[in-house]
BAROBA-31865 format. One record per residue (C-alpha): residue in one letter; x, y, z. Coordinates in steps of 0.02 Angstrom, whole numbers, plus 50000, padded with zeros to 5 digits. Layout:
<marvo><r>A</r><X>X</X><Y>Y</Y><Z>Z</Z></marvo>
...
% end
This chain:
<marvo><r>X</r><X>51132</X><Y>49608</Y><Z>50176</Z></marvo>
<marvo><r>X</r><X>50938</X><Y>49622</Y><Z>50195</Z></marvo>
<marvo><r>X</r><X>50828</X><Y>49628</Y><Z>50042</Z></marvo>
<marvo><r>X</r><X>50837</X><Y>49800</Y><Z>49975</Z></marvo>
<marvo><r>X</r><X>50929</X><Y>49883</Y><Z>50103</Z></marvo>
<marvo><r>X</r><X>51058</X><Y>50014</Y><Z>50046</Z></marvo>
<marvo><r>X</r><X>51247</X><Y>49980</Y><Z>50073</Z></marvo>
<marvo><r>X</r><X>51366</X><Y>50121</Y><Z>50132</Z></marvo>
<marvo><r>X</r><X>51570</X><Y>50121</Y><Z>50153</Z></marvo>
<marvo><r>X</r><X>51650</X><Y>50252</Y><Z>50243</Z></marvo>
<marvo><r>X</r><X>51818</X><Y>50275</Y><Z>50307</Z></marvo>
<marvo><r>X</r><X>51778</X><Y>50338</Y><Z>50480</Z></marvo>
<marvo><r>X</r><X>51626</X><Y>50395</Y><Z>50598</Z></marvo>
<marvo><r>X</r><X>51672</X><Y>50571</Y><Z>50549</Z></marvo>
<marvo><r>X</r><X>51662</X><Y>50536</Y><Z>50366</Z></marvo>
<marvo><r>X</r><X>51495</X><Y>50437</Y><Z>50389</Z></marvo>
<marvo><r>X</r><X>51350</X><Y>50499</Y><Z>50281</Z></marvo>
<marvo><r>X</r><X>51182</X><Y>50447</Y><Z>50326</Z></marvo>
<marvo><r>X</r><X>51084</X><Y>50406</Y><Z>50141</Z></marvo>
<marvo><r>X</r><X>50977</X><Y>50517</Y><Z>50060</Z></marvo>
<marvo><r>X</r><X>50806</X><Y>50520</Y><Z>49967</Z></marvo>
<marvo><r>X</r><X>50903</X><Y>50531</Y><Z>49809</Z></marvo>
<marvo><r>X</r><X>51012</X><Y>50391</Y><Z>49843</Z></marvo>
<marvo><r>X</r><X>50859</X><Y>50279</Y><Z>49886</Z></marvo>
<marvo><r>X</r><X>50797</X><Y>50334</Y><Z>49737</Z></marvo>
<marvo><r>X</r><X>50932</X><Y>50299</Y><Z>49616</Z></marvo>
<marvo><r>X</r><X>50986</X><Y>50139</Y><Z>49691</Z></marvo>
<marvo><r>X</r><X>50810</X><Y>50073</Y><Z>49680</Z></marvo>
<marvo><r>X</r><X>50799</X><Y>50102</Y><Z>49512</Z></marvo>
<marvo><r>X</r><X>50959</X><Y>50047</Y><Z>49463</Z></marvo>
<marvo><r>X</r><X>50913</X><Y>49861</Y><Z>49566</Z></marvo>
<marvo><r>X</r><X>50747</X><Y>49875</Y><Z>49459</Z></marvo>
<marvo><r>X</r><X>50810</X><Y>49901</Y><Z>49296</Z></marvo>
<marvo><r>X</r><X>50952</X><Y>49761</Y><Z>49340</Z></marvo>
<marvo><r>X</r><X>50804</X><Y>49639</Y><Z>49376</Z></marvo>
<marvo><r>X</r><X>50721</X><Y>49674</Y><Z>49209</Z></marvo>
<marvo><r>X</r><X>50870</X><Y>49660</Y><Z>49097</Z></marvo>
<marvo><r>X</r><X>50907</X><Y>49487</Y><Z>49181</Z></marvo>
<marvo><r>X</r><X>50712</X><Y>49437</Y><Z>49177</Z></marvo>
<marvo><r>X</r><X>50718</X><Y>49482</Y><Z>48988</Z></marvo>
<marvo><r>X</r><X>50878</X><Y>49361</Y><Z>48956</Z></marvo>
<marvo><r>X</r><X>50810</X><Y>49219</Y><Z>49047</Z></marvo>
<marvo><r>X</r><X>50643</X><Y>49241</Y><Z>48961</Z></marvo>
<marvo><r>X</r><X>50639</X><Y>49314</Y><Z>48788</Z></marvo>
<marvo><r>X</r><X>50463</X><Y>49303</Y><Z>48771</Z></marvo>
<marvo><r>X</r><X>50482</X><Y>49457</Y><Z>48883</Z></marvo>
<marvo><r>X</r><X>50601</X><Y>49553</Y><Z>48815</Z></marvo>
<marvo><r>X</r><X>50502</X><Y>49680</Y><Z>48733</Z></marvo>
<marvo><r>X</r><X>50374</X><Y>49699</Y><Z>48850</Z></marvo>
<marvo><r>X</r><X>50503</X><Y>49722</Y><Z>48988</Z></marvo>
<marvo><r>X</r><X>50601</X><Y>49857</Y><Z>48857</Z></marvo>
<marvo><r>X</r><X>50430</X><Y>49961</Y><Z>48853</Z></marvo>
<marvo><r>X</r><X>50387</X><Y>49972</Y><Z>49062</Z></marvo>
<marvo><r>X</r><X>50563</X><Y>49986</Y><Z>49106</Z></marvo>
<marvo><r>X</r><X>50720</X><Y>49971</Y><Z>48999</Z></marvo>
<marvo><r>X</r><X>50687</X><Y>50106</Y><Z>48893</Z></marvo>
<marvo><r>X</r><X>50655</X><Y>50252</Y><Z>49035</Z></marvo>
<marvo><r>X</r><X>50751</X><Y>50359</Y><Z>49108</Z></marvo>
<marvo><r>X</r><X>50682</X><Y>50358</Y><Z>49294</Z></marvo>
<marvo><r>X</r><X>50542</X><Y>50254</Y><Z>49398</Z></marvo>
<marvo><r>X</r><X>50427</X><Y>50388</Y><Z>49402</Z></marvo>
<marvo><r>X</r><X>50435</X><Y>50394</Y><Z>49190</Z></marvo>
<marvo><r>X</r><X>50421</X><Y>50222</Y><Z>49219</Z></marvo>
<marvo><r>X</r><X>50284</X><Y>50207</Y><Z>49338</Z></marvo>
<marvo><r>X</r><X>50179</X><Y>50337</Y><Z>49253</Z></marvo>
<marvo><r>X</r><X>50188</X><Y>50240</Y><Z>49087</Z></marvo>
<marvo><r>X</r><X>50154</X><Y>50061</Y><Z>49159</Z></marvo>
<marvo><r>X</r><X>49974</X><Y>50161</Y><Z>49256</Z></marvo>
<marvo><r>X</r><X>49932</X><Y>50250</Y><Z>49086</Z></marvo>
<marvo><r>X</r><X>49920</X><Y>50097</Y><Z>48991</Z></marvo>
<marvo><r>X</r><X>49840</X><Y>49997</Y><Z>49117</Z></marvo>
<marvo><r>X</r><X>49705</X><Y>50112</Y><Z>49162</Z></marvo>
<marvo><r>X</r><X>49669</X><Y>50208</Y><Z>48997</Z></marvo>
<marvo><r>X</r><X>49521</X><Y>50165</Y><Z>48887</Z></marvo>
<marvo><r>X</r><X>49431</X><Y>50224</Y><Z>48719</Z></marvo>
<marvo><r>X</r><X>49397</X><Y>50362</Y><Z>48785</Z></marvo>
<marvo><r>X</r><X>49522</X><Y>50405</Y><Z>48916</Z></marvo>
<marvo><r>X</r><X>49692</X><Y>50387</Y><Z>48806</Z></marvo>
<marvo><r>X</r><X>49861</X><Y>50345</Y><Z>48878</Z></marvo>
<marvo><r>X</r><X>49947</X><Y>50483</Y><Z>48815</Z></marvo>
<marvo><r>X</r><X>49834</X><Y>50582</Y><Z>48939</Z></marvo>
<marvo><r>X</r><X>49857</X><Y>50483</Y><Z>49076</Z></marvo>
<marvo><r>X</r><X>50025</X><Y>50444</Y><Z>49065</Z></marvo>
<marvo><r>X</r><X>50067</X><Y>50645</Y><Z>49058</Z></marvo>
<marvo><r>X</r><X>49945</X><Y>50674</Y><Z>49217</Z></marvo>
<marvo><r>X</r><X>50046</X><Y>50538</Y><Z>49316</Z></marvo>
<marvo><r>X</r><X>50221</X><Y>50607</Y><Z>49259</Z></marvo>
<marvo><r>X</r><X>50186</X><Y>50790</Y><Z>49310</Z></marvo>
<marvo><r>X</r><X>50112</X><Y>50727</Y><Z>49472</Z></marvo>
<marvo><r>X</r><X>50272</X><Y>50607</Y><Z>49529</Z></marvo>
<marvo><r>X</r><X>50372</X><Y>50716</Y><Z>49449</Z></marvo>
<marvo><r>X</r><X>50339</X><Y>50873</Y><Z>49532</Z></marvo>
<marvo><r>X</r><X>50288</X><Y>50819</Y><Z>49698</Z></marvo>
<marvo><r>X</r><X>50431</X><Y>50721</Y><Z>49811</Z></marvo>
<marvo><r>X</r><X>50300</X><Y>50647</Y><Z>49954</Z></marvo>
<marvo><r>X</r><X>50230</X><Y>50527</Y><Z>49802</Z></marvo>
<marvo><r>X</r><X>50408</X><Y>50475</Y><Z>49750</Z></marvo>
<marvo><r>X</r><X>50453</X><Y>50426</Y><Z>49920</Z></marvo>
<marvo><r>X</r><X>50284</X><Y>50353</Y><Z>49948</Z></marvo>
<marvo><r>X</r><X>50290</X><Y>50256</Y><Z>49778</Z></marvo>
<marvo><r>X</r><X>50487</X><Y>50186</Y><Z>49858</Z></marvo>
<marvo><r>X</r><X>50438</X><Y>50152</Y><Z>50038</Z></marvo>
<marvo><r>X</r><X>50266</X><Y>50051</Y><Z>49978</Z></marvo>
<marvo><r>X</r><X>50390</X><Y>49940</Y><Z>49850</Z></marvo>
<marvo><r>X</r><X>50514</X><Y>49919</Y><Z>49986</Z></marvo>
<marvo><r>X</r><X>50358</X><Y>49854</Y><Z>50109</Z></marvo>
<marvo><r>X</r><X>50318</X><Y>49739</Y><Z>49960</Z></marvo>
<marvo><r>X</r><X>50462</X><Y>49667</Y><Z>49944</Z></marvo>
<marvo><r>X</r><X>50514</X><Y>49638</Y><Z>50115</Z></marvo>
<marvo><r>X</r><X>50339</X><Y>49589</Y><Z>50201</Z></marvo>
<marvo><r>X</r><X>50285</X><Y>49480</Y><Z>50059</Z></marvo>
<marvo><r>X</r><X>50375</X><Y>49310</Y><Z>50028</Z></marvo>
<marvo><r>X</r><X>50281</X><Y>49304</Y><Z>49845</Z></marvo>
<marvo><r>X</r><X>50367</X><Y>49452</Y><Z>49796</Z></marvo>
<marvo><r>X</r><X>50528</X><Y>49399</Y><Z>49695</Z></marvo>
<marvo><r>X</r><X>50575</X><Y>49574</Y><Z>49637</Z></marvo>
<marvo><r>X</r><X>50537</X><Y>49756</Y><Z>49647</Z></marvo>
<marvo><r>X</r><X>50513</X><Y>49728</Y><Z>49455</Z></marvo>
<marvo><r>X</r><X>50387</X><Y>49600</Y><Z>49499</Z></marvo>
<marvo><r>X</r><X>50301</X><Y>49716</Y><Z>49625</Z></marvo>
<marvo><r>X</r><X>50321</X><Y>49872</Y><Z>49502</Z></marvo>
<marvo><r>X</r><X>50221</X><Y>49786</Y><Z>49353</Z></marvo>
<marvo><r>X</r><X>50104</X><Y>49657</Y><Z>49432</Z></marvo>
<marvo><r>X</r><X>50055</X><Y>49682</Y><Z>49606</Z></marvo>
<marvo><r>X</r><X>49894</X><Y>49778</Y><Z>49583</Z></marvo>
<marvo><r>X</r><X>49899</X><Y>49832</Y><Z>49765</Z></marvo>
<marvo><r>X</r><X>50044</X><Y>49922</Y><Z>49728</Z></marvo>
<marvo><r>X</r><X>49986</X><Y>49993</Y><Z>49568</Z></marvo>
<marvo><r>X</r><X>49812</X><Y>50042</Y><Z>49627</Z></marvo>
<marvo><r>X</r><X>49879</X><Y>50118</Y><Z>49794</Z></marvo>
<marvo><r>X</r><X>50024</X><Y>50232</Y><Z>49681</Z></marvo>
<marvo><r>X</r><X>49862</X><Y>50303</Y><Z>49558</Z></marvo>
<marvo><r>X</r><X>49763</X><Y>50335</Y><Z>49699</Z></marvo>
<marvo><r>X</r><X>49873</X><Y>50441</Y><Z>49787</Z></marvo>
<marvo><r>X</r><X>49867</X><Y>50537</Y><Z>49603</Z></marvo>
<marvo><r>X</r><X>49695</X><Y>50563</Y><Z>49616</Z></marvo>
<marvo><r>X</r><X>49685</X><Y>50618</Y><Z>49806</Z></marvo>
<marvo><r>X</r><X>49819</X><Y>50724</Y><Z>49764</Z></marvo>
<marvo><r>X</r><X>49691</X><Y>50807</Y><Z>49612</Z></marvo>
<marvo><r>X</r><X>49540</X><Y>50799</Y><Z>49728</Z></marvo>
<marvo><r>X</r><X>49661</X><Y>50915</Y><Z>49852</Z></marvo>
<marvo><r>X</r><X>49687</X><Y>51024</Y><Z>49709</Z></marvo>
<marvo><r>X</r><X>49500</X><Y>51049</Y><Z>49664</Z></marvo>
<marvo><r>X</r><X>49485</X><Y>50951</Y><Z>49532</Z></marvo>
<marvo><r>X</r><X>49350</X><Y>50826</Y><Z>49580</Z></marvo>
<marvo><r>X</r><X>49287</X><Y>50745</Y><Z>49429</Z></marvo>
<marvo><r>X</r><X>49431</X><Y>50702</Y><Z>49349</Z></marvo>
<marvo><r>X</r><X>49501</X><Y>50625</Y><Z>49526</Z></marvo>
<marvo><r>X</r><X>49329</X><Y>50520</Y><Z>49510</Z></marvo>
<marvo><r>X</r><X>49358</X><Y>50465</Y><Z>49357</Z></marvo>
<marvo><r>X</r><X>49521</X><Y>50407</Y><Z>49398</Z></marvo>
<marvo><r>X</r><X>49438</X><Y>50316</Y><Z>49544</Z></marvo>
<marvo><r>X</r><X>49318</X><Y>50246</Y><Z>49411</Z></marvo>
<marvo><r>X</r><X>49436</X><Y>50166</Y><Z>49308</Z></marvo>
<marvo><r>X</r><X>49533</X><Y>50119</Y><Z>49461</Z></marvo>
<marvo><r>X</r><X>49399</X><Y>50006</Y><Z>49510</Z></marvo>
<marvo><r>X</r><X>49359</X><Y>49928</Y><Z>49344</Z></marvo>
<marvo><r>X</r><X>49546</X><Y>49880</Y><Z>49315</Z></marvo>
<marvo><r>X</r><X>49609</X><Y>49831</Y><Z>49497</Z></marvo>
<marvo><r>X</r><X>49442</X><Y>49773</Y><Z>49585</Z></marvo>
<marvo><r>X</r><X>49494</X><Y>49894</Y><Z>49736</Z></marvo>
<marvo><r>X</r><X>49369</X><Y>50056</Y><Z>49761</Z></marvo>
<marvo><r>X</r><X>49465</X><Y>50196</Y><Z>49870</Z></marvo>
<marvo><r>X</r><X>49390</X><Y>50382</Y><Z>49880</Z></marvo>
<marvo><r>X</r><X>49496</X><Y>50482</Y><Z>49815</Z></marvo>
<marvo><r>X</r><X>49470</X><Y>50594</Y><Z>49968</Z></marvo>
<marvo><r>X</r><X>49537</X><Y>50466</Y><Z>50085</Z></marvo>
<marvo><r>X</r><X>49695</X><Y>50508</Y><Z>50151</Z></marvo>
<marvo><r>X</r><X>49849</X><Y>50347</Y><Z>50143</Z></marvo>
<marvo><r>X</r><X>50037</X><Y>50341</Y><Z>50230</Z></marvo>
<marvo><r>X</r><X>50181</X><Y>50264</Y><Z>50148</Z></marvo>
<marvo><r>X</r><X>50260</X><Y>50122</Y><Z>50162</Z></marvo>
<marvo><r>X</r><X>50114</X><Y>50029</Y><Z>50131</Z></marvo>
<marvo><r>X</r><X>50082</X><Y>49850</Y><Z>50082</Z></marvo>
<marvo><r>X</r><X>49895</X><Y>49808</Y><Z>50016</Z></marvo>
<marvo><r>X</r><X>49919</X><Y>49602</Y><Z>49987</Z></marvo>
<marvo><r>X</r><X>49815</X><Y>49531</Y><Z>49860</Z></marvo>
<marvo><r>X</r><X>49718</X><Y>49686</Y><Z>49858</Z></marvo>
<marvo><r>X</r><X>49532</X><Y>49611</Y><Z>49785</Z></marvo>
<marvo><r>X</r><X>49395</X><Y>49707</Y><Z>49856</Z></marvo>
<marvo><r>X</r><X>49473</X><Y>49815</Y><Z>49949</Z></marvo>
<marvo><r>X</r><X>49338</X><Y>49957</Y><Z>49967</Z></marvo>
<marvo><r>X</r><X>49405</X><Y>50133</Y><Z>50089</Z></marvo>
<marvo><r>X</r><X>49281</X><Y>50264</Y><Z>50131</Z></marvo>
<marvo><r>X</r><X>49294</X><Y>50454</Y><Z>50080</Z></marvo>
<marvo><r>X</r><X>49343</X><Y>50511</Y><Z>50262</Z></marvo>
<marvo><r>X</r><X>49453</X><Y>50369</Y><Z>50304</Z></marvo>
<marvo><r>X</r><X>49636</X><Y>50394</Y><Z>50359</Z></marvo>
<marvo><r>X</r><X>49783</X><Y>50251</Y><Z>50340</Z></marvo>
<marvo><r>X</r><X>49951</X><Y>50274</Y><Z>50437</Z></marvo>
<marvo><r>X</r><X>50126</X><Y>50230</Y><Z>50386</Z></marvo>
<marvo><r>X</r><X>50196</X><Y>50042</Y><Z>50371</Z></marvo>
<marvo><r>X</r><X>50019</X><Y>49978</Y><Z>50388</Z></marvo>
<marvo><r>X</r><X>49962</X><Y>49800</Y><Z>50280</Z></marvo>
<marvo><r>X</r><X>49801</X><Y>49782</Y><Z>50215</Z></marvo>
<marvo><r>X</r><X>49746</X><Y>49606</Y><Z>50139</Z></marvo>
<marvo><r>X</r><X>49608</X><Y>49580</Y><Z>49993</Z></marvo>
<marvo><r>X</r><X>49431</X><Y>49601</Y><Z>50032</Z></marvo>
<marvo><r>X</r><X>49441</X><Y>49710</Y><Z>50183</Z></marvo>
<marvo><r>X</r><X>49321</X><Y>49861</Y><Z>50196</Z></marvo>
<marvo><r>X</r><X>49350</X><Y>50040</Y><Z>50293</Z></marvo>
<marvo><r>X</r><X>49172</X><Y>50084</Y><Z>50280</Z></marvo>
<marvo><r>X</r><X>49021</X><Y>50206</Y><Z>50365</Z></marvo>
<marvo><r>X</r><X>48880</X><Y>50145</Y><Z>50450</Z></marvo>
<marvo><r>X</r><X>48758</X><Y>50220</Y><Z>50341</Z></marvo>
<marvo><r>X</r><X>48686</X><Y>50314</Y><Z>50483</Z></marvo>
<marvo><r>X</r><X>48819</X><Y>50471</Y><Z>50463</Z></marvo>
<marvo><r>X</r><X>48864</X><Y>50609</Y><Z>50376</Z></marvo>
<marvo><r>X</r><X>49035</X><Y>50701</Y><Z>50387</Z></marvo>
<marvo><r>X</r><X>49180</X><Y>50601</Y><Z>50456</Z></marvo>
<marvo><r>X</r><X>49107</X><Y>50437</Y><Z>50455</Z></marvo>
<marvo><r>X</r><X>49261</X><Y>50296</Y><Z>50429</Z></marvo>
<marvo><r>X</r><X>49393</X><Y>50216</Y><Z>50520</Z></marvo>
<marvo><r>X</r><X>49545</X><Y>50299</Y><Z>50578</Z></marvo>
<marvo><r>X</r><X>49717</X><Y>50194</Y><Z>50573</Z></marvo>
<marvo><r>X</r><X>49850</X><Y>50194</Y><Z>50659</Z></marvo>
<marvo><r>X</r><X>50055</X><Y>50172</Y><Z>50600</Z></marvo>
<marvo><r>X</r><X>50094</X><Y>50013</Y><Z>50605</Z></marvo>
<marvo><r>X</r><X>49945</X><Y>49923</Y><Z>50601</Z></marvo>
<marvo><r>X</r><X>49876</X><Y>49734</Y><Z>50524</Z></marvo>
<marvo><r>X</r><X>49715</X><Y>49727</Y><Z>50440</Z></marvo>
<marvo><r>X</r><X>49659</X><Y>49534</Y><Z>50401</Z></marvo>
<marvo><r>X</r><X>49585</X><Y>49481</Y><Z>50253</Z></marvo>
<marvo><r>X</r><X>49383</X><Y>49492</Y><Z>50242</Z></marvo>
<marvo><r>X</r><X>49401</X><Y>49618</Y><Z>50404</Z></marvo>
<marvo><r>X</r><X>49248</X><Y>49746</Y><Z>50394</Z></marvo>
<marvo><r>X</r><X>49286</X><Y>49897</Y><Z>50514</Z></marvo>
<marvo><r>X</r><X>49147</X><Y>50024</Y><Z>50513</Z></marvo>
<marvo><r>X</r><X>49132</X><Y>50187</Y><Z>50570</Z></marvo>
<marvo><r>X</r><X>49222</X><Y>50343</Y><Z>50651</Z></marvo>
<marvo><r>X</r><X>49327</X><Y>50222</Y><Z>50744</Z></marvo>
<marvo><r>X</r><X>49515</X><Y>50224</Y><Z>50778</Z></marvo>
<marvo><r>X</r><X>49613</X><Y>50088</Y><Z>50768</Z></marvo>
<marvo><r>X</r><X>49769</X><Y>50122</Y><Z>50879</Z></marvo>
<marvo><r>X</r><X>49951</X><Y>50112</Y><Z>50835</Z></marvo>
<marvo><r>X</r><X>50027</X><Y>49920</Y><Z>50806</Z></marvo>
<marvo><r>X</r><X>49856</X><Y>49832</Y><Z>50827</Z></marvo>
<marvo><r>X</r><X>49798</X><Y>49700</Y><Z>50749</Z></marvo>
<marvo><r>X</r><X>49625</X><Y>49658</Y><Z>50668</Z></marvo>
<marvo><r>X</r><X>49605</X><Y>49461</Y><Z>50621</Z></marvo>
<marvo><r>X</r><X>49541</X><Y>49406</Y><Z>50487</Z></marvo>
<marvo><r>X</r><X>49328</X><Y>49423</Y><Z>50445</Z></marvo>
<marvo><r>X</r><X>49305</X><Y>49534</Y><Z>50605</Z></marvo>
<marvo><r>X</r><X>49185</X><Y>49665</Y><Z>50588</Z></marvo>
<marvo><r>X</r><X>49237</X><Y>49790</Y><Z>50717</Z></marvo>
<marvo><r>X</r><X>49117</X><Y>49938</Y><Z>50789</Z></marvo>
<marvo><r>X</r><X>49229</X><Y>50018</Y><Z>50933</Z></marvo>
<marvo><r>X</r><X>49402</X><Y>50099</Y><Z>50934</Z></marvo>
<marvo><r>X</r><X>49556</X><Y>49964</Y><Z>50952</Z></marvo>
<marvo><r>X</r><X>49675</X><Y>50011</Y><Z>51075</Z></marvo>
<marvo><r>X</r><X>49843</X><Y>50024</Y><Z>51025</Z></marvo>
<marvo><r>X</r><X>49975</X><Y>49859</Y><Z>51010</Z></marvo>
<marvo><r>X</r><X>49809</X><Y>49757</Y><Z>51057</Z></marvo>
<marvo><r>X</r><X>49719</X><Y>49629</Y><Z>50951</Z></marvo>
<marvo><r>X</r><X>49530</X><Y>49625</Y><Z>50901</Z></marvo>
<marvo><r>X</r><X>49444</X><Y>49487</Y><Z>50823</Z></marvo>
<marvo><r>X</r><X>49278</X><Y>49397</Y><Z>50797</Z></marvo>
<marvo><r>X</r><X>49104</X><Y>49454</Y><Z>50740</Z></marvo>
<marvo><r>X</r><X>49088</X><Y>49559</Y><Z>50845</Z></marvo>
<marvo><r>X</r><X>49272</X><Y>49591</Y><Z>50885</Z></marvo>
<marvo><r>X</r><X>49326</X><Y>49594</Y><Z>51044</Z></marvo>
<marvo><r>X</r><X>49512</X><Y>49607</Y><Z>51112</Z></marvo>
<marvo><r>X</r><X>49619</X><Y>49437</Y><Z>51155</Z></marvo>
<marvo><r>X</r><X>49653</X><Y>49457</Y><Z>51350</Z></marvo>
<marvo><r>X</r><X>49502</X><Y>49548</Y><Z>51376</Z></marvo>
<marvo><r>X</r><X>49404</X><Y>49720</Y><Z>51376</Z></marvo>
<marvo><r>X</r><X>49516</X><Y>49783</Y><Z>51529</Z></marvo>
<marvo><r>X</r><X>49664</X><Y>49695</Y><Z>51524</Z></marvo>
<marvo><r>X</r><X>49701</X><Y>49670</Y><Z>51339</Z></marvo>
<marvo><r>X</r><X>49837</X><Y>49544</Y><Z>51292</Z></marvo>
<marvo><r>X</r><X>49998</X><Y>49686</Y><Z>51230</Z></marvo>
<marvo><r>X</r><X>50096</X><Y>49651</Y><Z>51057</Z></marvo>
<marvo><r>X</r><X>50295</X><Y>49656</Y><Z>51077</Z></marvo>
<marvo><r>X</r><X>50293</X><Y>49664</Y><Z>50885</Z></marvo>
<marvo><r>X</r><X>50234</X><Y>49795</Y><Z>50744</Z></marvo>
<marvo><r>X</r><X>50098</X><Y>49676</Y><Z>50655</Z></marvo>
<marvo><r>X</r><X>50104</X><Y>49773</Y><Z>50510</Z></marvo>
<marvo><r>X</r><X>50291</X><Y>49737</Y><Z>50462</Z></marvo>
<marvo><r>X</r><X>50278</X><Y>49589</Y><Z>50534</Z></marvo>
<marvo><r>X</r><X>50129</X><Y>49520</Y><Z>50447</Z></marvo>
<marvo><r>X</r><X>50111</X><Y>49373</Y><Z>50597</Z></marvo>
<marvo><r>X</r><X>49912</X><Y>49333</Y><Z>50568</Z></marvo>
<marvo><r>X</r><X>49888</X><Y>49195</Y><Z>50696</Z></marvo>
<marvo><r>X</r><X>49982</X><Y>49205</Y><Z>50853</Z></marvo>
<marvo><r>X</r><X>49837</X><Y>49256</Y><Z>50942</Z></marvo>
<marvo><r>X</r><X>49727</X><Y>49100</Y><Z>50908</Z></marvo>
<marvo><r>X</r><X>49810</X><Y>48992</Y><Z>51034</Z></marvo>
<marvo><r>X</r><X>49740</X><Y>49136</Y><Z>51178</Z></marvo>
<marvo><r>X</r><X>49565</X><Y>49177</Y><Z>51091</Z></marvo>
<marvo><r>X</r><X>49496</X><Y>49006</Y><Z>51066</Z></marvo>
<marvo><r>X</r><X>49515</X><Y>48833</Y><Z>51130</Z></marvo>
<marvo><r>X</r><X>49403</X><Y>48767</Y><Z>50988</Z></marvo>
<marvo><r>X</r><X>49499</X><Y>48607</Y><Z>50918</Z></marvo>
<marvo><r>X</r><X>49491</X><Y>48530</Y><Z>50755</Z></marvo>
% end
């Protein structure tokens, strides 16, 4: 059975049921909670520190919402606070909880470093940093700007990854690494798209207004890619790594270099059969692009 895929028995078609949010839900947790409790046999020195994030609550989002209070609180911004602002924002709004499940289920299938959802729930600061920012966009939707930026203060000084709280993010999203990542206020990120560490979704500095990248479900972003501007970047492309890329990206195409241009050409670009960003396949292209030779 695939890694974190639910499993189903039914009697007959008619008595099939197809799963639900809930179910997702309550089997994740379960598979989490089953991870820690091992984790905390095998390594005692663990135990207690496992007990605290997850063992001792009741649900992920409890759990979630304490493991972001502690890690971004301060002197002056307590983790009681926090930890209450996170809880009444997973906890009354689905659309997070299902984000917060599809973006550890891209985790844990996309990345071959991830052992766990456990793992991913308490150390992958992509993960972390991605779940607290959809927090604060969802208190910069609600008018209440300055404590969204402070959230995206602290955000920054604890993960190394700067993202507007106005920018707008899918689910089932996997940002790798995650170290100087850096998304502009009017940018937009589909669903199922992977993101790796120092990439930037920036303006040009010549604009005002909707001024940052656009992109699509589905798509790859390489590490050290810089893509600037109102541009879209189409559905199942693929951006290599370190290109800086000025245009729009047609869709299931791949851009690359400095400045990027598309493998098989302007007018005949060479066509993905694959989604990049569940596939996370980096260098397939390099064969067609260059015929440079080490």
């Amino acid at each position: 059975m695939p890694v974190g895929k639910l499993r189903f028995s039914c009697q007959s078609p008619a008595t099939a049921m197809e799963p639900t949010a809930n179910d997702d839900e309550t089997w994740l947790w379960a598979q989490i909670k089953a991870e820690a409790r091992r984790d905390a046999e095998s390594e005692p020195a663990l135990a207690s520190y496992l007990y605290s994030t997850i063992l001792s609550h009741s649900s992920l989002e409890r759990s979630l919402s304490f493991h972001l209070g502690n890690k971004l609180c301060s002197s002056t911004l307590l983790s009681t606070l926090l930890y209450d602002l996170f809880l009444n924002a997973f906890s009354t709004d689905p659309t997070l909880r299902s984000a917060a499940i599809a973006d550890l289920r891209a985790t844990r299938e996309r990345d071959p470093a991830c052992v766990s959802f456990s793992h991913c729930l308490l150390n992958y600061k992509g993960f972390l940093s991605c779940q607290a920012h959809r927090v604060a966009h969802k208190l910069w939707t609600q008018s209440r700007r300055p404590l969204a930026l402070a959230l995206q203060s602290r955000i920054s000084d604890v993960f190394a990854i700067d993202i507007h709280p106005a920018a707008r993010i899918g689910k089932g999203i996997m940002l790798d690494h995650a170290t100087g990542l850096v998304v502009g206020e009017t940018a937009v990120i589909g669903n199922n798209v992977s993101i790796l560490h120092h990439v930037t979704l920036g303006g040009t500095g010549k604009m005002c207004g909707d001024r940052h990248p656009k992109i699509g479900d589905g798509v790859l972003i390489g590490a050290g890619a810089t893509i600037l501007g109102n541009v879209k970047i189409g559905e199942g492309a693929k951006i290599g790594a370190g290109s800086v890329v000025l245009i729009d990206v047609p869709p299931r195409t791949t851009a690359v270099g400095n400045p990027a241009r598309l493998v098989g050409g302007k007018e005949k670009p060479s066509q993905l059969e694959d989604i990049p960003g569940e596939s996370m396949d980096h260098t397939s292209f390099i064969s067609e692009w260059s015929d440079y030779i080490i």
